[in-house]
C-alpha positions in Angstrom: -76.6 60.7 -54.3 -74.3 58.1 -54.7 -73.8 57.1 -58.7 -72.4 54.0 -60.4 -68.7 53.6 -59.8 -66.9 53.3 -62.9 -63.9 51.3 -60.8 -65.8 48.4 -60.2 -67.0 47.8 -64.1 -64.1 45.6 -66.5 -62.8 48.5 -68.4 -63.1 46.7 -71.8 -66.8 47.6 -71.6 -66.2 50.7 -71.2 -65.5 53.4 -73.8 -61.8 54.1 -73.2 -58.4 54.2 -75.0 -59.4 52.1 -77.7 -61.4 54.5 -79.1 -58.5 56.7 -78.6 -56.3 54.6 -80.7 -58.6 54.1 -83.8 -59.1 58.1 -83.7 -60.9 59.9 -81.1 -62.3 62.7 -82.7 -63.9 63.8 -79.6 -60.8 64.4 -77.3 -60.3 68.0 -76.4 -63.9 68.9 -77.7 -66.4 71.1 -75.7 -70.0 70.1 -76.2 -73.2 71.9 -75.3 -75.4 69.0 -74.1 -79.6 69.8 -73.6 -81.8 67.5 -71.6 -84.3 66.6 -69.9 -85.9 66.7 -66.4 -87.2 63.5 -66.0 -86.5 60.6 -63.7 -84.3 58.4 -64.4 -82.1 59.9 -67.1 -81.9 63.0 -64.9 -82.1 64.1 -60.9 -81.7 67.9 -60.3 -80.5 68.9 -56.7 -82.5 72.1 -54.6 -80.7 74.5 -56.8 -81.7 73.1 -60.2 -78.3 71.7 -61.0 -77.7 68.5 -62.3 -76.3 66.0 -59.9 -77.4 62.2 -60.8 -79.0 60.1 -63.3 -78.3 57.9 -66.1 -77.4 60.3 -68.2 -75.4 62.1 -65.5 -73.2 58.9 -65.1 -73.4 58.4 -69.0 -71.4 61.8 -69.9 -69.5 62.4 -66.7 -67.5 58.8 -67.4 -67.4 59.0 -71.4 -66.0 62.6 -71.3 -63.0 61.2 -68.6 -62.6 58.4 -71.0 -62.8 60.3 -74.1 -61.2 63.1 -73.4 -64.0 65.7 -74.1 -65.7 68.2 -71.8 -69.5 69.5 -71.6 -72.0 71.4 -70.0 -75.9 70.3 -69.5 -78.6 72.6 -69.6 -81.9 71.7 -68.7 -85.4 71.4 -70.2 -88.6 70.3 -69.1 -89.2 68.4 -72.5 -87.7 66.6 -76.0 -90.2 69.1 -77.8 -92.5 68.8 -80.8 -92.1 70.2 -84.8 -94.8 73.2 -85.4 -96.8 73.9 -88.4 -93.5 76.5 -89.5 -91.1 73.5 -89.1 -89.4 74.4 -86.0 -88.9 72.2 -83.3 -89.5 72.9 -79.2 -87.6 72.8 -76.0 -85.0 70.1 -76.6 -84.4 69.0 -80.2 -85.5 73.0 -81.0 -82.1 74.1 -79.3 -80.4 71.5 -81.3 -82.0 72.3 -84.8 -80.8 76.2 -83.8 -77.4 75.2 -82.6 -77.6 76.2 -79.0 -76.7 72.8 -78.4 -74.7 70.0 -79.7 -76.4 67.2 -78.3 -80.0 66.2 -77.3 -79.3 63.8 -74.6 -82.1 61.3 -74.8 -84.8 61.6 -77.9 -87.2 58.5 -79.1 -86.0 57.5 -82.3 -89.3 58.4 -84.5 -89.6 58.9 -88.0 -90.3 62.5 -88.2 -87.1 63.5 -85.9 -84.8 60.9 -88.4 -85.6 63.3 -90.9 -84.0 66.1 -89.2 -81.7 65.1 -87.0 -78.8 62.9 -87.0 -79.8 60.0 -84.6 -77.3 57.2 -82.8 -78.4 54.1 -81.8 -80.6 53.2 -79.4 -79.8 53.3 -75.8 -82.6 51.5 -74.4 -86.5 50.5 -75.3 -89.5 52.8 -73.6 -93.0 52.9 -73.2 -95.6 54.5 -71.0 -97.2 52.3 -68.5 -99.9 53.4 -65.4 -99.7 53.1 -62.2 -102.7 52.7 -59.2 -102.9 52.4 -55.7 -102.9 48.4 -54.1 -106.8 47.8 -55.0 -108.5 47.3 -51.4 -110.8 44.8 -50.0 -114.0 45.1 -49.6 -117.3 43.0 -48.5 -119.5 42.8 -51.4 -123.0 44.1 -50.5 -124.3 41.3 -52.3 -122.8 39.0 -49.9 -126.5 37.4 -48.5 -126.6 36.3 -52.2 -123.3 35.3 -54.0 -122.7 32.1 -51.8 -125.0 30.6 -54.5 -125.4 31.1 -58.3 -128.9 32.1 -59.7 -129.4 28.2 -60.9 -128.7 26.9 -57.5 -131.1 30.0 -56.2 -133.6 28.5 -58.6 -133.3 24.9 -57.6 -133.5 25.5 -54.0 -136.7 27.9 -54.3 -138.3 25.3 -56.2 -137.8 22.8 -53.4 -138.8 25.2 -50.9 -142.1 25.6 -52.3 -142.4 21.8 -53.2 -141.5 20.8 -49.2 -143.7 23.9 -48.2 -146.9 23.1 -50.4 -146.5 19.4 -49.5 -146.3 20.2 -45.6 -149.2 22.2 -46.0 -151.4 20.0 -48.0 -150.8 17.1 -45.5 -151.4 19.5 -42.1 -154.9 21.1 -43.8 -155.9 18.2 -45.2 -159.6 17.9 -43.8 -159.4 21.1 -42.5 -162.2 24.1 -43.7 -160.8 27.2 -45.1 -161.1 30.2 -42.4 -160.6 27.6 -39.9 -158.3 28.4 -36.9 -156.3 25.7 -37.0 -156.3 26.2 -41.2 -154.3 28.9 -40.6 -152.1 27.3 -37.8 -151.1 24.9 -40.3 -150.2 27.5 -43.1 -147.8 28.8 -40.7 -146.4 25.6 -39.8 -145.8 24.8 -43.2 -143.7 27.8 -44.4 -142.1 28.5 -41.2 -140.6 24.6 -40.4 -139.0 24.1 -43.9 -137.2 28.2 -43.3 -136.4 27.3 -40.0 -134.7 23.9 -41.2 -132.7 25.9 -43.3 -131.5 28.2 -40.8 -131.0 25.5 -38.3 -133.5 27.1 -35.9 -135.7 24.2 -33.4 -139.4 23.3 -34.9 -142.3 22.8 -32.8 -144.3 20.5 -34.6 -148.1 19.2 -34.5 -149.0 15.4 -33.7 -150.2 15.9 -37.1 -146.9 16.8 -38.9 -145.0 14.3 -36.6 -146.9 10.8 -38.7 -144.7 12.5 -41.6 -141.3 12.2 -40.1 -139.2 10.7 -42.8 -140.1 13.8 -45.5 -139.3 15.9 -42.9 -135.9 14.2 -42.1 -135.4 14.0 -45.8 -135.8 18.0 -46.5 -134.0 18.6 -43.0 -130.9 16.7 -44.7 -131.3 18.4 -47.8 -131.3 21.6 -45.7 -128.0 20.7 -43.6 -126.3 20.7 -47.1 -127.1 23.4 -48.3 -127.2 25.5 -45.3 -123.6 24.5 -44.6 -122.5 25.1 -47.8 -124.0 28.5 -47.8 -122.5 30.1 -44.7 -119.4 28.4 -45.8 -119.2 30.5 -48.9 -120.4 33.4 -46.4 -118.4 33.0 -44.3 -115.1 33.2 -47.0 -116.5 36.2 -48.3 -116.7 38.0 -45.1 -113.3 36.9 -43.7 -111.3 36.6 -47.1 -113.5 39.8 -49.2 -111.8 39.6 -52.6 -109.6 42.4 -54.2 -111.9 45.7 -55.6 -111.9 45.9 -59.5 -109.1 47.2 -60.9 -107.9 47.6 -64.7 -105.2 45.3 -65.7 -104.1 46.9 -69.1 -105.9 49.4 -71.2 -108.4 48.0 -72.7 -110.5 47.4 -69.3 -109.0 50.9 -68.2 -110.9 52.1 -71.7 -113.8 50.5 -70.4 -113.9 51.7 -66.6 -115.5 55.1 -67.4 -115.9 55.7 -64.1 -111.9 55.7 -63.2 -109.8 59.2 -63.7 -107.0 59.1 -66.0 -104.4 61.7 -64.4 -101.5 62.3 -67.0 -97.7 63.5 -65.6 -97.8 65.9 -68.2 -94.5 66.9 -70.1 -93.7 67.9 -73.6 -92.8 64.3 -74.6 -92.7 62.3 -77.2 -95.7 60.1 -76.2 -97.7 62.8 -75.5 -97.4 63.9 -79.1 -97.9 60.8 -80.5 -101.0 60.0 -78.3 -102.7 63.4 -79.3 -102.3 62.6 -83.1 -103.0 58.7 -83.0 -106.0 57.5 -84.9 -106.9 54.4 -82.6 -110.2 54.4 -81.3 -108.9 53.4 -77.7 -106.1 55.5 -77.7 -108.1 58.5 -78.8 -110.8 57.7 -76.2 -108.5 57.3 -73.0 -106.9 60.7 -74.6 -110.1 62.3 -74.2 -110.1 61.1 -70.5 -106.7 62.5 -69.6 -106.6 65.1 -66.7 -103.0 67.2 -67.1 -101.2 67.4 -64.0 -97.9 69.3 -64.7 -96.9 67.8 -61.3 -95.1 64.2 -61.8 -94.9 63.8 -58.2 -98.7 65.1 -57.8 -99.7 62.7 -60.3 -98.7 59.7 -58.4 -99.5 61.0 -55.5 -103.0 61.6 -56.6 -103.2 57.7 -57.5 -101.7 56.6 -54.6 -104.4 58.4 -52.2 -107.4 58.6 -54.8 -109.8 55.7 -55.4 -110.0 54.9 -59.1 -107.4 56.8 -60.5 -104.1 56.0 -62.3 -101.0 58.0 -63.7 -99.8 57.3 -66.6 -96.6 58.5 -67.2 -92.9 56.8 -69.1 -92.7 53.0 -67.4 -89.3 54.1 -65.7 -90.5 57.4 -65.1 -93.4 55.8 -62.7 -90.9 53.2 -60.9 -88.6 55.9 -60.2 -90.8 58.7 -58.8 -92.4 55.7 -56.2 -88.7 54.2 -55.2 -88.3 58.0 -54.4 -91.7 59.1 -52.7 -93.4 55.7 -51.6 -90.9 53.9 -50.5 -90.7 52.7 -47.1 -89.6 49.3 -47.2 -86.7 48.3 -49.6 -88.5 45.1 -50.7 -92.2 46.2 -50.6 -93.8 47.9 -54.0 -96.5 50.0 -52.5 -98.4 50.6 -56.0 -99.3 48.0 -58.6 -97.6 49.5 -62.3 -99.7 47.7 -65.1 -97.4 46.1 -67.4 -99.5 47.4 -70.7 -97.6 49.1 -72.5 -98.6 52.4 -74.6 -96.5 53.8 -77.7 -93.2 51.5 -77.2 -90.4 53.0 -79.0 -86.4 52.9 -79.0 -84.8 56.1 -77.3 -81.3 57.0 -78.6 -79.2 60.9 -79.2 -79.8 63.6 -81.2 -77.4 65.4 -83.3 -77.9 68.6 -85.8 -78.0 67.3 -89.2 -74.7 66.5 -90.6 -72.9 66.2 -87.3 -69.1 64.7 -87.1 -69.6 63.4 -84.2 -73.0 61.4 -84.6 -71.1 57.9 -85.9 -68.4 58.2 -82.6 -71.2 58.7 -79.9 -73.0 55.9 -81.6 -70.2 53.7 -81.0 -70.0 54.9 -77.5 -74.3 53.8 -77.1 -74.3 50.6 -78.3 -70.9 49.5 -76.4 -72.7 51.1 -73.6 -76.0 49.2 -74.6 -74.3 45.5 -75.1 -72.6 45.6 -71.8 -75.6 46.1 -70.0 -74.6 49.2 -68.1 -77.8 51.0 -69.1 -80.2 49.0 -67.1 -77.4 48.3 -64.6 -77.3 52.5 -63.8 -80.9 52.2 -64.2 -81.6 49.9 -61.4 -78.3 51.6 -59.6 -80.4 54.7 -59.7 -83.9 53.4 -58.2 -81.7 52.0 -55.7 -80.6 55.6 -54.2 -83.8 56.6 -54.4 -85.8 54.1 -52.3 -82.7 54.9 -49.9 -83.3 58.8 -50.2 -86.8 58.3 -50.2 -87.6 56.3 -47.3 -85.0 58.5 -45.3 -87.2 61.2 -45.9 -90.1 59.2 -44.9 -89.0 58.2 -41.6 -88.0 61.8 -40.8 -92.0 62.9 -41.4 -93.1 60.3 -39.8 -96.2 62.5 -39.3 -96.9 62.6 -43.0 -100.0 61.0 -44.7 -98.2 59.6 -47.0 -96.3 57.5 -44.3 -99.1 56.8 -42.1 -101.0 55.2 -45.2 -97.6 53.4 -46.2 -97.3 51.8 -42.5 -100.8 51.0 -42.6 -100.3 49.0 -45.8 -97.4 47.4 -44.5 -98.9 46.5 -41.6 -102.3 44.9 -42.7 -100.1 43.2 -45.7 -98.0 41.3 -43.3 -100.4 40.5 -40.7 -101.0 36.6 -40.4 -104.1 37.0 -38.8 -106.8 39.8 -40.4 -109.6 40.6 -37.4 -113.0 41.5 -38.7 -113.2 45.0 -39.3 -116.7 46.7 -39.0 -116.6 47.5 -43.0 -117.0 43.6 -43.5 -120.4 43.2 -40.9 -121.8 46.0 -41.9 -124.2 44.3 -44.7 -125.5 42.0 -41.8 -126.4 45.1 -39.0 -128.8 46.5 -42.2 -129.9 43.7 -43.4 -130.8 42.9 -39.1 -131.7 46.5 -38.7 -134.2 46.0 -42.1 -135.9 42.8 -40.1 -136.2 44.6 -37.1 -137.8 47.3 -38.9 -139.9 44.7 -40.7 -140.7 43.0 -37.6 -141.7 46.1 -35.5 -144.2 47.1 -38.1 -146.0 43.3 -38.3 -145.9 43.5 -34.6 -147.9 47.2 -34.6 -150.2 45.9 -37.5 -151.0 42.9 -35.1 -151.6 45.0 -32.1 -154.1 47.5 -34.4 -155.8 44.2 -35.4 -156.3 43.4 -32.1 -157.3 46.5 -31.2 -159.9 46.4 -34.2 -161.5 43.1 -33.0 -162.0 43.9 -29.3 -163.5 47.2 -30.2 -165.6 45.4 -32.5 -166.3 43.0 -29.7 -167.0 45.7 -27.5 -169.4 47.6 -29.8 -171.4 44.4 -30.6 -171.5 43.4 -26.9 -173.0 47.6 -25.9 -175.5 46.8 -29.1 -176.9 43.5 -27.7 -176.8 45.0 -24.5 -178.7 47.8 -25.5 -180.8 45.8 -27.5 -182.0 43.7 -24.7 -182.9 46.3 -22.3 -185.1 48.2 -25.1 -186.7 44.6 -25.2 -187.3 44.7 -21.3 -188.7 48.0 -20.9 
C-alpha cells in the first residue's frame, strides 16, 4: 500500500520544527495510541497489523516531525458509556489508562464530559449505499402510452363512431335479422381496426358514408401513432426501477431491507437512543451484519437492499471490492446524510498533551491534507482492488461488474427478451381467448345441425306415419 509522501507536501503545513521551537512538549514522549478498524482511518494487513490509513499517515509523519514515538493497538469500535459509567472498547481503554490516545472519536456531548477532546479533524455522517437500479419494462406498458383522461376521451369516441356506424348500417334493418347482425360486427370491428391500422372490408352501405369514416380514420392515425410511439420508448428506453433517494422514501419503501455494517460506533448509539419517528422506524428495520464487506456485498447483489454504514466507510470498502474501472462507480451512495457530526481525538481527562495535538489537527485540517490522504487512500484501493479483481476473473462479483460495464457503455442496447415479454402474454392471452370463441362457434354449429338433423328425422318420420 503505497501512503501519502510527506516530500512532496510544502513543509510549512506540516507540523515541524516550529512547534519545536515554541516548546514541543511531545518530543522524546512514548504514547499508547487505541483505534479503530475501519476504512479509511485504518487498513490492517493479513496479520492484523496496521499498515495504511489516514490515521496511519497522520501519526507515522507527526511523531518524525515531533519527535515522539507510539504504538497502535486495535479495536473494533469507539465504544459506548454503561449504566455504571464506564466506557467500551476505545475511549474505555482511554478512561482506564491503557491508552493515551483515542485516535479518531465524534466529538459528542456526553464524551466532552469525560474526555479531553482536540479539534476536529474532519465532518462525518452515515450515508447508504445500493446497487445501479436496473431497467425494466413496466407490465403496464399496453397502457401507460396514454393517461386515464386521454383513455377516457378516446373510449368515448370509440363508442360515438361505433354507435353511429352501427345506427346508419341497421338502419331499416329488423332485429334478429342476418344482415342485423352483419352490421353490428361491422360497426365495432372497422372503427378497432382503424385504430390498429388493420384493412376494412366495407358494405356498399357503409361506403355512402365515406367522409365520417375518413374523419375517424384520421382521428385514429393520431392517436395510433402516438400510441406505439410512447410504446415503443418504453420498450426500447424502459425507465430506471424505483429506488430510494434519501431516507425519507427509504422510510417509506417497506418492502426494501435495511442491512447495517454493524460496529460499536458512535452512530449506532446515537441511532438506538434517538426519539425521531423516522429514525426510530428505519432502526427497527435494520438487519446487523458484523461483516462491512458482507454488507455491501449483500447490496451490491441483492435487489432492494442498502448498507448503511459511515459515508467514507461505504466509498472506501467499494474503491476496494467493486472496483474494476478507475473512473466507473459501480453503486449509487445516497447523499442523505444520517447523524452528521465532527470527529476529532480523545485524551484522559486532564491530559498535557490535549492543547499540542490540537494544534497539530487543525494545522493538519486547514491545509487540507485530511481529505487529500483521504482521497490518496481510495486511490490505492481501487488499485488494490481491481488487481484482485482481474486475478478472479471467475468471481461473481467480476462477472456482474463486467456485465455492468459492458451494457453501460454500449451505444446501441438490443432488445432483450425481459422487455417483449408483456407482448408474448398478452398474444398468448388472445390466442387463448381466440381458441375458445373458435370451439364455442364450432359447438354452436354443432348444436344447429343436430337440431337440423333431429327436425328433419321428425318430419320425416312424421310423414311416413301420415302415409301408412
Amino acid at each position: 500500500m503505497q501512503i501519502f509522501d510527506v516530500a512532496n507536501v510544502n513543509p510549512r503545513i506540516i507540523p515541524g520544527r516550529s512547534f519545536l521551537d515554541s516548546g514541543n512538549i511531545l518530543s522524546g514522549k512514548h504514547f499508547k495510541i487505541t483505534c479503530v478498524n475501519a476504512l479509511p482511518v485504518s487498513i490492517l494487513n493479513q496479520d492484523g497489523h496496521l499498515c495504511g490509513g489516514m490515521l496511519h499517515w497522520f501519526y507515522k509523519h507527526t511523531s518524525q516531525n515531533l519527535n515522539f514515538t507510539y504504538t497502535i493497538k486495535i479495536l473494533p469500535g469507539s465504544g459506548q458509556k454503561l449504566a455504571n459509567g464506564t466506557w467500551t472498547l476505545m475511549l474505555g481503554d482511554v478512561q482506564n489508562g491503557k491508552a493515551d490516545i483515542g485516535c479518531v472519536s465524534a466529538l459528542l456531548t456526553d464524551r466532552y464530559k469525560e474526555f479531553d477532546m482536540t479539534s476536529y479533524l474532519y465532518e462525518l455522517s452515515g450515508e447508504f449505499l445500493m446497487a445501479l437500479p436496473d431497467t425494466s419494462v413496466n407490465p403496464k406498458v399496453l397502457l401507460t402510452p396514454f393517461n386515464p383522461d386521454v383513455w377516457i376521451v378516446f373510449l368515448v369516441s370509440l363508442c360515438i363512431a361505433t354507435s353511429l356506424l352501427f345506427f346508419i348500417l341497421a338502419r331499416n334493418l329488423k332485429v334478429g335479422d342476418r344482415k342485423y347482425f352483419a352490421s353490428l360486427y361491422i360497426a365495432v370491428s372497422s372503427p378497432i381496426a382503424m385504430f390498429a391500422q388493420q384493412s376494412v372490408t366495407l358494405t356498399r352501405r357503409a361506403r355512402k358514408f365515406l367522409p365520417l369514416l375518413g374523419l375517424w380514420l384520421f382521428y385514429s392515425l393520431i392517436m395510433s401513432t402516438a400510441y406505439k410511439s410512447k410504446m415503443f420508448i418504453s420498450i426500447a428506453f424502459p425507465r430506471l426501477e424505483e429506488f430510494p433517494k434519501n431516507l425519507l422514501q427509504l422510510a417509506k419503501m417497506p418492502d426494501w431491507k435495511i442491512s447495517y455494517g454493524y460496529w460499536p460506533s458512535a452512530m449506532f448509539y446515537e441511532w438506538k437512543a434517538s426519539t425521531n419517528p423516522l429514525e426510530k422506524s428505519l432502526f427497527d428495520r435494520l438487519v446487523m451484519e458484523p461483516d462491512r464487506t458482507k454488507c455491501i456485498l449483500e447490496a451490491f447483489f441483492s435487489p432492494k437492499t442498502v448498507c448503511i454504514e459511515y459515508g467514507i466507510t461505504l466509498i472506501s470498502l467499494a474503491a476496494k471490492n467493486l472496483s474494476l474501472r478507475a473512473n466507473f462507480d459501480s453503486v449509487l451512495i445516497s447523499k442523505s446524510r444520517i447523524f452528521q457530526m465532527w470527529v476529532g481525538t480523545a485524551f484522559p481527562k486532564g491530559s498535557l498533551y490535549r492543547d499540542k495535538f490540537s494544534e497539530v489537527v487543525s494545522k493538519y485540517r486547514e491545509s487540507g491534507l485530511v481529505w487529500k490522504t483521504i482521497g490518496d487512500v481510495y486511490n490505492n484501493l481501487r488499485v488494490t482492488g481491481r488487481e484482485w479483481l482481474l486475478q478472479s476473473k471467475c468471481s461473481d462479483v467480476y462477472q456482474k461488474l463486467d456485465k455492468i460495464f459492458i451494457n453501460l457503455n454500449q451505444p446501441f442496447q438490443s432488445l432483450r427478451l425481459q422487455n417483449l415479454t408483456v407482448f408474448f402474454i398478452f398474444h398468448l392471452i388472445c390466442c387463448m381467448v381466440s381458441l375458445a370463441c373458435f370451439l364455442i362457434e364450432i359447438c354452436l354449429k354443432i348444436s344447429r345441425t343436430s337440431r337440423r338433423f333431429r327436425e328433419v328425422v321428425t318430419e320425416t318420420t312424421s310423414e311416413h306415419t301420415g302415409s301408412a
